[in-house]
C-alpha positions as CSV (number, residue, x, y, z in Angstrom):
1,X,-77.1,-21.4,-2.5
2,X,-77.6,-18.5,-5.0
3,X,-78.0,-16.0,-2.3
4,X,-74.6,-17.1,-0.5
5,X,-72.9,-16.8,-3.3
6,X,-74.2,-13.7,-4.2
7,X,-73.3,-12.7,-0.8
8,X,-70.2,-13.8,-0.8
9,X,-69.1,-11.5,-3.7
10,X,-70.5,-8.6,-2.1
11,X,-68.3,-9.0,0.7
12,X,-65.5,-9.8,-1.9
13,X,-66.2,-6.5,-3.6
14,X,-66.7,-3.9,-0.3
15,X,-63.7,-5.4,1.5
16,X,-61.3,-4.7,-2.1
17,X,-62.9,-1.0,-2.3
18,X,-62.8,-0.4,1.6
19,X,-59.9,-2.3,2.7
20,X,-56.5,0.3,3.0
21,X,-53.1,-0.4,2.2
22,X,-50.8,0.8,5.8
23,X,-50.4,4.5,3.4
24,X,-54.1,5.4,3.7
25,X,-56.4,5.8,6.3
26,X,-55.7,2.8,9.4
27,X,-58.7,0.5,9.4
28,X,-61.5,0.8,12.1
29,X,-60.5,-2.1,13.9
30,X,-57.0,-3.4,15.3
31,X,-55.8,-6.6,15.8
32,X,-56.6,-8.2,19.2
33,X,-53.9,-8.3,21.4
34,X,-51.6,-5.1,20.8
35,X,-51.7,-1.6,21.4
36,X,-50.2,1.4,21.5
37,X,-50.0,4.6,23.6
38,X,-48.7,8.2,22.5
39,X,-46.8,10.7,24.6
40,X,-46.2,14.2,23.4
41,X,-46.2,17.7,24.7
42,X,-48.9,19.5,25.6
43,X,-47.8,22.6,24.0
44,X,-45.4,23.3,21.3
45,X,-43.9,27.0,20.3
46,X,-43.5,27.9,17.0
47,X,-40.0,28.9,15.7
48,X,-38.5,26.9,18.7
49,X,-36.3,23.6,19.3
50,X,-38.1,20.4,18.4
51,X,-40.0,18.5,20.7
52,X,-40.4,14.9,21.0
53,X,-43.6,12.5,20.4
54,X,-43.1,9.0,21.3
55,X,-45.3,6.2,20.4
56,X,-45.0,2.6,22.3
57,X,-46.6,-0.8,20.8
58,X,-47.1,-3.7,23.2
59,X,-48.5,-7.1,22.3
60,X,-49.9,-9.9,24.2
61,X,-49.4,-12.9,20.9
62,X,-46.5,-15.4,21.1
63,X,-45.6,-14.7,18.1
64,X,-43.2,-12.1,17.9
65,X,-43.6,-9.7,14.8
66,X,-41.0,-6.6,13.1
67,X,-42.8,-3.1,13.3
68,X,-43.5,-0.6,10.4
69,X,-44.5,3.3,12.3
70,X,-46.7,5.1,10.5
71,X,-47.1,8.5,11.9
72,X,-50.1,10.7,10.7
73,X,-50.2,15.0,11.4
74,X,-53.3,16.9,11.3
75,X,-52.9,19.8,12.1
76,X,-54.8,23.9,11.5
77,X,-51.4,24.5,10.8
78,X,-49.9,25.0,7.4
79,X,-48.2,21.7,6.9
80,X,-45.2,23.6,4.9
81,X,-44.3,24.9,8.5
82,X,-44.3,21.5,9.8
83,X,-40.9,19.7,10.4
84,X,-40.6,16.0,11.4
85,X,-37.2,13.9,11.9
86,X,-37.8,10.1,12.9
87,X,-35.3,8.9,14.9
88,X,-33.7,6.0,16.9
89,X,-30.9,5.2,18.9
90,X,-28.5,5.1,16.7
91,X,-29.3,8.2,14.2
92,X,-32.0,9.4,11.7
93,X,-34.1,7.2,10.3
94,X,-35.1,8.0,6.6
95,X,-39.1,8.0,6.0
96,X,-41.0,9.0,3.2
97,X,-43.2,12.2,3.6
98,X,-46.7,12.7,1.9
99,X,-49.2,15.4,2.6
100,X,-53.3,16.1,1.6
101,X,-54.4,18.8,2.6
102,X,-53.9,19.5,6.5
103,X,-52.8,15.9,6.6
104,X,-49.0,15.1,6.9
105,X,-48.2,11.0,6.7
106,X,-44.3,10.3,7.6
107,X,-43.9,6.2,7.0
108,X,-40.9,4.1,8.0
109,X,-39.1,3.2,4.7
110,X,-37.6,0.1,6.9
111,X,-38.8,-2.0,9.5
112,X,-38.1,-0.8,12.8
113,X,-35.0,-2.6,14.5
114,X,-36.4,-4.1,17.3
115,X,-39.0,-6.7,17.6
116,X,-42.5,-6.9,18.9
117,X,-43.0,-10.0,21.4
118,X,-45.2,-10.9,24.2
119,X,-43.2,-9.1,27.5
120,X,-41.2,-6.8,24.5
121,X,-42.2,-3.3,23.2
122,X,-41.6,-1.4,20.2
123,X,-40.8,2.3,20.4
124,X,-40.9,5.2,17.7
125,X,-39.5,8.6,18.2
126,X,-40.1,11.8,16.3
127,X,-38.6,15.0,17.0
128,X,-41.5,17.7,15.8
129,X,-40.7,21.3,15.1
130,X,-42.7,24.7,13.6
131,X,-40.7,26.6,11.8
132,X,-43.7,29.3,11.0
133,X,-45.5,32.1,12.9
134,X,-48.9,30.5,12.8
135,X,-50.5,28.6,15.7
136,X,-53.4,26.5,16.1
137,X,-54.5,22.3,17.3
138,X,-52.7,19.7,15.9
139,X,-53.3,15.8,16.5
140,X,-50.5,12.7,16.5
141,X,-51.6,9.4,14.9
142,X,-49.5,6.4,15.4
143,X,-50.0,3.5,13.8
144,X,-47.8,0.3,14.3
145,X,-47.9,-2.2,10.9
146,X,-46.1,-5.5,10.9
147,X,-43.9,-6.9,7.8
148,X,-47.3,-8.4,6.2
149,X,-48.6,-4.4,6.5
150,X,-51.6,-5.3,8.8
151,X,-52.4,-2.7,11.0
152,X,-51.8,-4.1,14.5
153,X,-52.8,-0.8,16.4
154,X,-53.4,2.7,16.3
155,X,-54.1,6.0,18.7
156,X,-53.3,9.7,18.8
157,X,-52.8,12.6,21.2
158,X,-53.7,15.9,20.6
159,X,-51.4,19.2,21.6
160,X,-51.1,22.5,20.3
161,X,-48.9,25.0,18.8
162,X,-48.4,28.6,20.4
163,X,-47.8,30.4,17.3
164,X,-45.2,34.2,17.4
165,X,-47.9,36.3,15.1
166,X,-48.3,39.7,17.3
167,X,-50.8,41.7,16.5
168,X,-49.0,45.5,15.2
169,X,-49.0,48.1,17.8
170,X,-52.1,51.0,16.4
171,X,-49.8,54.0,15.2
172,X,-50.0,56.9,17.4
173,X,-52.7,59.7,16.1
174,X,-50.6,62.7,14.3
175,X,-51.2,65.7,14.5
176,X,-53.6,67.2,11.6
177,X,-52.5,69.6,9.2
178,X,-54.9,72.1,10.3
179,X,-53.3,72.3,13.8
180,X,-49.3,72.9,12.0
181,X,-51.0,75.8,10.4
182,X,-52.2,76.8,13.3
183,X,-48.9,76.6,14.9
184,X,-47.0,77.6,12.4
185,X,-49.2,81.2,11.8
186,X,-48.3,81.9,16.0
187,X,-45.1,81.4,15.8
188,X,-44.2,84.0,13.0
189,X,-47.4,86.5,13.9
190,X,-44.9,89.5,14.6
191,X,-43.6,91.8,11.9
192,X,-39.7,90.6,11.7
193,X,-41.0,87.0,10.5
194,X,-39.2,85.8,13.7
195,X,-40.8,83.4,16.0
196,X,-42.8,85.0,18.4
197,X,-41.7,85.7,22.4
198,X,-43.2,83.2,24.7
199,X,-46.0,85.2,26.9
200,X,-44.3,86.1,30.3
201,X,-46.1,84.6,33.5
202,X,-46.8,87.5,35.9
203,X,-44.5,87.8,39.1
204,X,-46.3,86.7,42.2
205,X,-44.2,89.6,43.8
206,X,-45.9,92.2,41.9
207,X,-49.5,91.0,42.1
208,X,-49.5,91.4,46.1
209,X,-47.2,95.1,45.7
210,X,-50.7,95.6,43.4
211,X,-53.1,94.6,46.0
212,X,-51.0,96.4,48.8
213,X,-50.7,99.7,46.3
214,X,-54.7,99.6,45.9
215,X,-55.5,99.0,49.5
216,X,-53.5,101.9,50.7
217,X,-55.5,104.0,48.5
218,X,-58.7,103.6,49.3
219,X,-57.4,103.2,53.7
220,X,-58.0,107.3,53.2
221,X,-61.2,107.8,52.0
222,X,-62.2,104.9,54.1
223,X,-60.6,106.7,57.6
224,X,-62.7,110.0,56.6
225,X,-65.8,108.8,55.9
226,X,-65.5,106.3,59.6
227,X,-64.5,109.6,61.4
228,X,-67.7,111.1,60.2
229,X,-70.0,108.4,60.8
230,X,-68.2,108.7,64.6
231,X,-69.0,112.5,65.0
232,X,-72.0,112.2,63.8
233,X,-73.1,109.7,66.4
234,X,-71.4,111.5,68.8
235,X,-73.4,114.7,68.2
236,X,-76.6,112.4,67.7
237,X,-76.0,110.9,71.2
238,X,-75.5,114.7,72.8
239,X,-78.5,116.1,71.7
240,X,-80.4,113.3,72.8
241,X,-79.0,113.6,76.5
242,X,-79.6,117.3,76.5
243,X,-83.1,116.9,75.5
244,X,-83.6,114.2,78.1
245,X,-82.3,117.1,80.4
246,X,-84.4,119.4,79.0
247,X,-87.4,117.1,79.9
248,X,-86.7,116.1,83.7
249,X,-86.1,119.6,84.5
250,X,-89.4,120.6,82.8
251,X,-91.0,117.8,85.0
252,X,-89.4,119.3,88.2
253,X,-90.7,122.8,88.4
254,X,-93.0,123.8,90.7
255,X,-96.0,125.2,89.2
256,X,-96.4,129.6,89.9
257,X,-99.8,130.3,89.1
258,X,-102.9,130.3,91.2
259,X,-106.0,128.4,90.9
260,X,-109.6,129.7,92.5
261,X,-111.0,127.9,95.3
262,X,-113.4,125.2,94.1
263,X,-117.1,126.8,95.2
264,X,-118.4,125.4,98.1
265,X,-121.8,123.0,97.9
């Protein structure tokens, strides 16, 4: 008996200390029989119109219950650049904001107008903007809480927000001072102080009247010393033809001296 009751006040004690109001963190567990699903964008855009994240409770009791939305934001973004409107058909719906840290919790001040039964849903809208340039992953939390603030259900989606930051374009490398000197000591290098004439690109016209000019002097010289070579060879070739004359004819003659008759044996 002693141990049960010292049990029993354990469990007293934990569930006090452990056991959240709808403003803190949902409980582990939800009540069997509801749920509810989140739609939002993929992507948001920072600096851009508001998009919409829609959260829908269904239950599956008889007994039909009012809704309390509780929406929780954590984001990498800085929560100052986070802007949240609840909404319904009719209008705005006023919410109180808290945040801790990278934590944003937006709760329903009121109940939500229409009512959860089996066959009915609930639906809460918020319209979510980023007025900053930063970007990052943020997740939606929605948690549904009926009039008694017992957490009936929870779930999130995650998306994420294209921030406008652009990294600087690298400035282009100037020029260093060394080179304006040296500039600057070409362009006044003549006596007056004046800026110096541009150098003068050589005509194409005159380079080949040069090359012509220069081949035409040395066609002479070249024209003598070719005739020479020529009568040279042409005295070379008569001299050898006269000798070769000279040779044959040599050949030819008949011997005019006698010879003794060879003695006899």
């Amino acid at each position: 008996m002693r141990h049960r009751i010292t049990a029993l006040a354990g469990a007293v004690v934990a569930g006090a200390v452990l056991s959240p109001s709808f403003v803190a963190t949902p409980a582990a567990a939800d009540v069997p029989g509801f749920s509810v699903r989140v739609t939002a964008p993929d992507t948001f855009t920072a600096a851009r119109s508001a998009e919409t994240v829609t959260a829908v409770v269904t239950s599956e009791s008889r007994r039909c219950r009012k809704v309390r939305w509780v929406l929780v934001v954590r984001s990498e973004v800085d929560p100052g650049q986070l802007r949240v409107t609840r909404v319904e058909e009719d209008g705005e719906f006023d919410t109180s904001v808290s945040r801790d840290g990278d934590t944003t919790t937006i709760i329903d001040e009121a109940l939500d107008p229409g009512t959860l039964c089996r066959g009915r849903t609930v639906t809460g809208r918020w319209q979510i903007s980023f007025d900053g340039p930063d970007g990052g992953d943020v997740r939606f939390e929605a948690q549904a809480f009926d009039e008694q603030e017992t957490l009936l259900s929870t779930t999130g989606v995650s998306s994420a927000v294209r921030g406008q930051r652009v990294a600087s374009p690298s400035p282009e490398p100037s020029e260093t001072p060394g080179d304006d000197e040296d500039e600057d000591a070409g362009n006044t290098g003549d006596d007056t102080g004046g800026n110096a004439a541009p150098p003068i690109a050589p005509d194409p016209g005159d380079a080949e009247a040069a090359l012509v000019s220069q081949d035409t002097s040395l066609l002479g010289p070249g024209l003598v010393v070719g005739g020479i070579c020529v009568f040279l060879g042409v005295l070379l070739l008569i001299r050898l033809r006269a000798r070769s004359r000279e040779a044959r004819v040599e050949e030819q003659a008949v011997p005019t001296g006698f010879y003794g008759m060879p003695p006899r044996r």
